[in-house]
C-alpha positions in Angstrom: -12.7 -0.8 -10.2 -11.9 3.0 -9.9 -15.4 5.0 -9.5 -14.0 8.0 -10.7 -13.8 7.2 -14.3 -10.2 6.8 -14.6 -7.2 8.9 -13.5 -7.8 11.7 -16.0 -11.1 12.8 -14.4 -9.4 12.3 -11.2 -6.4 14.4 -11.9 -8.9 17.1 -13.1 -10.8 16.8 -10.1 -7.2 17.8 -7.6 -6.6 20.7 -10.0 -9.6 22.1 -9.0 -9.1 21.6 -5.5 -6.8 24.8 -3.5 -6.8 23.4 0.0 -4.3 21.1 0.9 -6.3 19.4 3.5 -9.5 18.7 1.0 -6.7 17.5 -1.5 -6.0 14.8 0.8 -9.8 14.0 1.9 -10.5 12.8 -2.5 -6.7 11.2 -3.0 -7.9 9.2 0.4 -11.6 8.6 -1.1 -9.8 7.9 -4.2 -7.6 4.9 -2.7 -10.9 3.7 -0.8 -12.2 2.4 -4.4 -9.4 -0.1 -4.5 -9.6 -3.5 -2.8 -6.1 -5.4 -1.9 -6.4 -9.0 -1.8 -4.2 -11.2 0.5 -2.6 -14.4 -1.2 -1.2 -17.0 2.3 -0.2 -19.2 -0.3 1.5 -16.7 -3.2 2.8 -14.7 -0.3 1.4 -11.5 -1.6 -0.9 -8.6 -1.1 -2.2 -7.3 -4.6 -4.4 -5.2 -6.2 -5.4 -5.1 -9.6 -7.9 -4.2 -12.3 -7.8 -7.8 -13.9 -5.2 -6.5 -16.7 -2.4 -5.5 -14.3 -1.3 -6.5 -10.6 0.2 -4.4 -8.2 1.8 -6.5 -5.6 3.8 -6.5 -2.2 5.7 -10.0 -1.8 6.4 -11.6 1.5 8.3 -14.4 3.8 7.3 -15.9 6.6 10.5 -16.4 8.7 10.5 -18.6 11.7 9.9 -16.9 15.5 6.4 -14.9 13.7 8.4 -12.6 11.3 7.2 -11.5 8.3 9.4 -10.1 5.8 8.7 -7.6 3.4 10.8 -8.3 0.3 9.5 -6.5 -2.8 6.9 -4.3 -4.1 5.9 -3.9 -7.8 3.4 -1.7 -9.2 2.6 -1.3 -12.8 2.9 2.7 -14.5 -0.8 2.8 -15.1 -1.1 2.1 -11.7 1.8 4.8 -10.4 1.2 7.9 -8.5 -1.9 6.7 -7.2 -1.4 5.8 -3.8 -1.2 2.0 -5.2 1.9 1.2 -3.3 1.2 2.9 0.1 -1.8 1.0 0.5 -0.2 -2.2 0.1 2.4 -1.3 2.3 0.3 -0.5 4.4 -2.4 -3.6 4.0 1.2 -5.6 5.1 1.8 -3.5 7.9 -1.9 -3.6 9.5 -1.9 -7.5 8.5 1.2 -7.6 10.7 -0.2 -6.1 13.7 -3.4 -7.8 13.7 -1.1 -11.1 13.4 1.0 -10.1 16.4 3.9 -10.8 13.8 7.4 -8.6 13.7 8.1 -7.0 10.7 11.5 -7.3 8.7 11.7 -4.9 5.9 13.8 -5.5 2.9 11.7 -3.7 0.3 13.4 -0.2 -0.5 9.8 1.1 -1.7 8.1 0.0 1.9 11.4 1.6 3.6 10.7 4.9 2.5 7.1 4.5 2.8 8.0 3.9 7.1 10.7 7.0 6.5 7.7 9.1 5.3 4.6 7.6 7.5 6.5 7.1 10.9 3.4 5.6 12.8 3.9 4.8 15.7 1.3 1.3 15.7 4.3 0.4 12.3 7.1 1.7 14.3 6.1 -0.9 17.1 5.9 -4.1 14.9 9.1 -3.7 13.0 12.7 -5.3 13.7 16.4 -4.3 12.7 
């Protein structure tokens, strides 16, 4: 799935790179090769190559809450932006929903501590 030619390439590829800000324009192409799926009736958004998953469980709870309960993502898969994108697949899901956000998942609570949009910030409840 990853036109790059796997993560080795890719990882060669940011060495070369100096400048932060063109660092950040390939790990963003990078992620763009991925394609998360959304599951109503597992109650997950995933991603995988067909060998391994990488997935964000949900609830539905009642008054249009959705709550974000547990993210796994496989080692081949880590440090490559796997789980922010389904974090933020959730989130965007959420808003385009009009549904409030519960978070209960420690990975998606750091993700909000790092990436305090404003557009997440808005959709989430205590």
């Amino acid at each position: 799935m990853c036109g790059y030619g796997g993560s080795y390439q890719f990882l060669e590829m940011l060495r070369l790179v100096n400048n932060s800000r063109t660092r950040g324009q390939l790990l963003r192409l990078y992620s763009t090769q991925y394609k998360v799926e959304h599951d109503q009736d597992l109650k997950e958004f995933s991603l995988g190559d067909g060998k391994e998953k990488a997935f964000l469980q949900y609830q539905t709870l009642p008054s249009n809450i959705i709550e974000l309960e547990h993210t796994v993502v496989p080692e081949s898969f880590q440090g490559k932006g796997i789980g922010k994108l389904l974090a933020e697949a959730a989130l965007e899901y959420a808003i385009d929903k009009k549904l409030t956000v519960k978070v209960t998942c420690g990975f998606v609570q750091k993700y909000l501590e790092k990436n305090p949009k404003p557009e997440f910030k808005n959709v989430l409840t205590h």
